[in-house]
Structures are given as structure tokens and as C-alpha cells.
N, C-alpha and C positions, 0 to 999 in steps of 0.2 A: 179560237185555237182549240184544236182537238190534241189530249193526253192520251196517249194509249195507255191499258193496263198495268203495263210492265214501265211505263214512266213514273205512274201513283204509286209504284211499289217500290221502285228505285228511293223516290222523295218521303213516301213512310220511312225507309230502311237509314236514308240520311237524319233525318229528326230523329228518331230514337237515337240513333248515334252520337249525334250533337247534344242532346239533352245527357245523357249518358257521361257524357264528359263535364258537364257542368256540375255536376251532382258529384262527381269525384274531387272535384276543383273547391267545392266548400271544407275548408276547413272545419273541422268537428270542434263542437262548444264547450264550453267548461262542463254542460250540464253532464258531458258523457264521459268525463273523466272519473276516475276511482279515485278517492281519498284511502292514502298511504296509511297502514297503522301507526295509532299515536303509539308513541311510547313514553311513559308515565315515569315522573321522576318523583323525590322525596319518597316518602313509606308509605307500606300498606296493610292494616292488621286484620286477620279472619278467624271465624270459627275455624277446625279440624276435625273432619271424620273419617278414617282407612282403615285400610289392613296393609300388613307387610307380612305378604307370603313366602313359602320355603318349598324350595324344588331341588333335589328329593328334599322330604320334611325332614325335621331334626329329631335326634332318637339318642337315646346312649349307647357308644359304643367303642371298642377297640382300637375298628377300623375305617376312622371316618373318610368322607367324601366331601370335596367341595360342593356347593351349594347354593343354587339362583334366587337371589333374596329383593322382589319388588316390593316396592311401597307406591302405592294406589291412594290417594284420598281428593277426595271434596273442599274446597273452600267457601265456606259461606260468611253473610254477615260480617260484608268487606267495608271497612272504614279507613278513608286516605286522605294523605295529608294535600296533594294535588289536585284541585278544583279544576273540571272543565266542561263547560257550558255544551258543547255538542257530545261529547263522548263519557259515556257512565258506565263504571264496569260495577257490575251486577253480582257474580260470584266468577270461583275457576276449578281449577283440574290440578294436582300435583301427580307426577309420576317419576319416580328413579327405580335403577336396574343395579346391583352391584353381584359379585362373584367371591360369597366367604370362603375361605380354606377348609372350613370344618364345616361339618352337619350337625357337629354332636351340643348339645341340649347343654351341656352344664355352660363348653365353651362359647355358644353364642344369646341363650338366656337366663339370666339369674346373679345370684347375689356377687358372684366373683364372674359371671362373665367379661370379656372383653370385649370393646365398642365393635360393631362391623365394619366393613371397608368403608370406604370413600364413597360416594354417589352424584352422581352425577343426573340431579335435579330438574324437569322442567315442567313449568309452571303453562296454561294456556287460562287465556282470561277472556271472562263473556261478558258484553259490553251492547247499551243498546248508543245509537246516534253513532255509529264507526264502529271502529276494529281496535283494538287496544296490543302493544305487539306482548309477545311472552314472556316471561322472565326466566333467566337461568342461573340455577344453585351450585356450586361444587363442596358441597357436604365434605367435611373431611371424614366427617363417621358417624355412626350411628346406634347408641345404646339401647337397650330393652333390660331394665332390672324391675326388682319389684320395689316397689315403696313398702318401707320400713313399718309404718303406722298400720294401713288399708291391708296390704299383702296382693294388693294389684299389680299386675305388669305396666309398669309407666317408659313410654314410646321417648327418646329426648333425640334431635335433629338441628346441629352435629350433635355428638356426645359432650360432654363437662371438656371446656377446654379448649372443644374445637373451634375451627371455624366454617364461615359459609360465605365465601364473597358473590355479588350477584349483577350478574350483569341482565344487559336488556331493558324494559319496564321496572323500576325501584330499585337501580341498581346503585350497588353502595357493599355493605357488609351486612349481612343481614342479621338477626338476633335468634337466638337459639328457640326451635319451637318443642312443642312438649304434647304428650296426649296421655289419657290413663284408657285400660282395658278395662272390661266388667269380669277380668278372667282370675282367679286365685293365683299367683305363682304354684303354690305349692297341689292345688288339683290338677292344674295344666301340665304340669310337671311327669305325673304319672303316667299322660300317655309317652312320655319317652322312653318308658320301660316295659320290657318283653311282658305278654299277656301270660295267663296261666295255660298250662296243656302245652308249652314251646312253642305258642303263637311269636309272632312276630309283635313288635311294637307300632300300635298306630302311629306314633309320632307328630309334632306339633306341625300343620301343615299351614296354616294362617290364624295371625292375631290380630282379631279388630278392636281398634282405638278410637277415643271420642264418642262411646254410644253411653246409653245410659248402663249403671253400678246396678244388676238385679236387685242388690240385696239394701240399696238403697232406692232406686227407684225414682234418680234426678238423674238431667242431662248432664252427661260428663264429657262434653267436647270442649276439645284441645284447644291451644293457640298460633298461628301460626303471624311470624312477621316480616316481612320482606322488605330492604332498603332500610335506607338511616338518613 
């Protein structure tokens, strides 16, 4: 029996086709599915290293202006109460955004200041063997005074009082976390005030927490606790 050309290509054209469909017919394996992030229950304790910046910065004055206050930091040297054989977080990320009323220097740092707004906290966690899901903070506020002793600015998250309930990963009520600057209240202070010549005031534009005290010369990072 003689094929003609166009019959051998008819009968290629079916076999791809047929095969084509069988391959769509296999159900896909466990192996090509994704594992869901865990999410981590009980507590979690870490180092703290930020800043919490000010936009516009804080200055003394008259006529203040509200003011975008992030807080930025590192979580390291993460110890939890939650054991799990595939999934291990490593370290994370904190970030919140809040909107003070004031710009001005006395009213949002220092010995009478008052705590800042609310914030509204989130946590991302780095994890090797999976994905670990995020945790979320709703700070009721957030203080910046100086300690009494040192004269350093100490970070505290919420403020004496507050709370911080958390949902997500280590959700529960979380415990107030705290950090010290390497910054003098009372040197820092000075850039909130007009320069000489009717310059303007540089104003305090960011203060980092948790690095090492210059003038002592040890690591001074914070604590940070999530969950209960």
C-alpha cells in the first residue's frame, strides 16, 4: 500500500494531537504544588535596629505642621517559642507609617513630650525550608524620651500603657518593645533651633535606635516581642 505525502502528514498532524491531549489529561503532582505560608503561633523574641524618620523634620516653632513619622528597623537574633522541622525564620523587616499633628520638637521629643499616633505595624519574616506568613501590629503609640540616667533618646513601641494586639504569625498581644539612641537628647535638641545669621533650623530629620552608645562603645540593640 502506497501513502501519499499528504496522508504521512495528515497522520503526523493526528499523533501530535492525540499525544497533546494526553499530556493535558495528567493531572499535576504534589511535587508542583506550592506550600502555603506557615503561620507561626506562640511568641517570638529579636534583636532591634531603626530609625524613625520625620517628614517635614521637627524644629521649634509657632507654627507647626503635621508630620510623616516611619519607623524602619531589622529584626535579628530571632528566638521562638514554636518549633518546626521544615520551616525556620531566620530574621525580618518591621515597618509603620503614622501622621503626627505637630512637627514641633518639644511636643513630639523629650522629657514632656507626648507619645505619637497609633501605627499601624508590619512585620515580614525571612525564613529558610518555606515562607513564614507576616505578622501584624496596631501600636496604639509610640514614645521617644530621654532616659533620666544616660540622657539618650529611648525608642518605647507602644508608649507606657499602651497596647499592641497582633494578629497573623505570633498573634496574641504583643509586649512592649523598646530601643536606646547613641544621640544626647539634649545635643539633638539643638538642631530644632534657628541657626545663627536667621538661618533656618536643620531640624531633627531621623533617629537611629539600637546601634552602638559612641561614648561607650557596646552594642545597644533594642528588644523587640511579638505574641504571647
Amino acid at each position: 500500500m502506497v501513502c501519499s505525502r499528504r496522508g504521512k502528514k495528515s497522520f503526523s498532524l493526528a499523533a501530535v494531537a492525540t499525544a497533546t491531549a494526553l499530556v493535558l489529561l495528567v493531572p499535576a503532582g504534589p511535587a508542583f504544588a506550592k506550600k502555603p505560608p506557615m503561620t507561626f503561633t506562640g511568641s517570638i523574641t529579636c534583636t532591634f535596629t531603626g530609625t524613625l524618620k520625620f517628614k517635614p523634620a521637627l524644629i521649634n516653632t509657632d507654627t507647626p505642621s503635621t508630620t510623616t513619622v516611619t519607623l524602619k528597623g531589622k529584626l535579628r537574633t530571632c528566638s521562638y517559642t514554636q518549633s518546626q522541622s521544615t520551616v525556620v525564620i531566620t530574621k525580618g523587616s518591621i515597618k509603620a507609617t503614622a501622621t503626627a499633628p505637630s512637627n514641633n520638637c518639644a511636643t513630639d521629643v523629650g522629657p514632656d513630650s507626648r507619645p505619637l499616633p497609633a501605627m499601624d505595624a508590619t512585620v515580614k519574616w525571612k525564613a529558610t525550608g518555606g515562607k513564614a506568613s507576616p505578622s501584624s501590629i496596631d501600636y496604639s503609640g509610640v514614645s521617644v524620651i530621654p532616659d533620666q540616667e544616660t540622657g539618650y533618646l529611648d525608642l518605647y513601641f507602644p508608649q507606657s500603657g499602651g497596647t499592641s494586639p497582633t494578629t497573623g504569625s505570633f498573634a496574641g498581644s504583643s509586649s512592649p518593645a523598646s530601643a536606646s539612641s547613641n544621640q544626647v537628647a539634649s545635643i539633638l535638641a539643638k538642631a530644632c533651633n534657628p541657626r545663627k545669621h536667621g538661618k533656618p533650623a536643620k531640624g531633627i530629620k531621623a533617629i537611629a535606635f539600637g546601634v552602638a552608645e559612641s561614648t561607650i562603645g557596646t552594642s545597644n540593640a533594642g528588644t523587640i516581642t511579638l505574641g504571647s
